[in-house]
C-alpha positions as CSV (number, residue, x, y, z in Angstrom):
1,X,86.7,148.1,113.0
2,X,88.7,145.4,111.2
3,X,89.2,145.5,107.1
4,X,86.7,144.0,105.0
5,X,87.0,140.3,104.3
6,X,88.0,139.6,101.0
7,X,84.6,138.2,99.5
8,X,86.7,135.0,98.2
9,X,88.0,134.3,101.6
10,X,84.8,135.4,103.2
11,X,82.8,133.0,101.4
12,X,85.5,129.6,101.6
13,X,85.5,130.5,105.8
14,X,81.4,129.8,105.6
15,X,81.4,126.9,103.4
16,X,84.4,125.2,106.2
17,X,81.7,126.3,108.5
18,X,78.9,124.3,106.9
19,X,81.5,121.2,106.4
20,X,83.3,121.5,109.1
21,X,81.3,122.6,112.1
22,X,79.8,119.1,112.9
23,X,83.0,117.4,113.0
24,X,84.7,120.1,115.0
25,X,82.0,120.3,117.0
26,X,82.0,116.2,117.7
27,X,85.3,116.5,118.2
28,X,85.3,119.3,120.8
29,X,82.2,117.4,123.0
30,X,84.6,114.2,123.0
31,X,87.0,116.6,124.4
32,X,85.2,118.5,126.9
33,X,82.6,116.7,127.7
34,X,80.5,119.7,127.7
35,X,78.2,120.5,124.8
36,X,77.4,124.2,125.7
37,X,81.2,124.6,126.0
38,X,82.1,123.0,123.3
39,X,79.6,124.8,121.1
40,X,80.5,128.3,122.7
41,X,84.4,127.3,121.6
42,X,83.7,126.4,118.3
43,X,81.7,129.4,117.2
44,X,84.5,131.4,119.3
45,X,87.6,130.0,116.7
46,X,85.3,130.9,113.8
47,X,85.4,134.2,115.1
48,X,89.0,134.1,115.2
49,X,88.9,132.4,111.8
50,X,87.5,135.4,111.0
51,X,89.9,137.6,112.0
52,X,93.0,135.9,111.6
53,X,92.6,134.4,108.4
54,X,92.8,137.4,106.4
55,X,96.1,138.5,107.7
56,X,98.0,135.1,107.7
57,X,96.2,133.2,104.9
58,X,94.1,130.2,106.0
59,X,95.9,127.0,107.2
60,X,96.7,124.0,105.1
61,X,94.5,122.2,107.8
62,X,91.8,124.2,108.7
63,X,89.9,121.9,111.1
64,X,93.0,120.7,113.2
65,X,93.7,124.7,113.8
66,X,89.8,125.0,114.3
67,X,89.7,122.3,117.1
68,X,92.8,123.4,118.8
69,X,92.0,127.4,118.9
70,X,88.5,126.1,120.1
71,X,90.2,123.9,122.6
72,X,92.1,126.6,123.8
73,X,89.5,129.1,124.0
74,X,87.8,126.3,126.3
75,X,89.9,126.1,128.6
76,X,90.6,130.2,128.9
77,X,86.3,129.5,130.0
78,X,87.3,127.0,132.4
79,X,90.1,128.6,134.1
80,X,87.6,131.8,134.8
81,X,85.3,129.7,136.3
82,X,87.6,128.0,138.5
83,X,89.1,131.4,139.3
84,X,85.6,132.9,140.1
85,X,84.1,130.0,141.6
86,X,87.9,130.2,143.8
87,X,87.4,133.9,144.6
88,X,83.7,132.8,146.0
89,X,83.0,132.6,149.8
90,X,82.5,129.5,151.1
91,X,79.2,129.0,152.6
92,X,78.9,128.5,156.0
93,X,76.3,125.7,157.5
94,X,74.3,128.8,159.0
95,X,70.7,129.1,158.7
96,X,69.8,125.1,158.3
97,X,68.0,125.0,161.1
98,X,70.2,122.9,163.2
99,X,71.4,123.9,165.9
């Protein structure tokens, strides 16, 4: 179970949420082109925000490290979906009644 947030730090990671969610989230559908997946990243880099925050201090720009750790959660996504939609058989042309 990780430490207890600080209540300070706690509180200023929920107000960047409220100020900064919409632009990160613009942002991230610009860069995507996905809104499920660019929604899915975003709340995944709070979550890191979260957890990372308290140990290293938040960044001098929070939404540029928001966007990029959501960026690269994205793609983490996308690789596993290429990878299992890779691992997939093929399907074969059977059973459409030609023949």
């Amino acid at each position: 179970m990780p430490p207890p947030l600080p209540e300070q730090l706690s509180s200023t990671i929920e107000t960047r949420y409220r100020s900064e969610s919409g632009r990160v989230l613009a942002t991230l559908v610009r860069l995507l082109g996905d809104l499920d997946l660019a929604e899915e990243s975003m709340h995944d880099a709070f979550a890191v925000a979260l957890d990372t925050w308290p140990k290293t201090g938040m960044p001098d720009k929070p939404r540029p490290w928001l966007i990029s750790t959501a960026r690269f959660k994205a793609i983490d996504v996308m690789r596993r979906r290429a990878r299992f939609d890779g691992a997939r058989p093929e399907r074969c042309g059977h059973g459409s009644g030609r023949g």
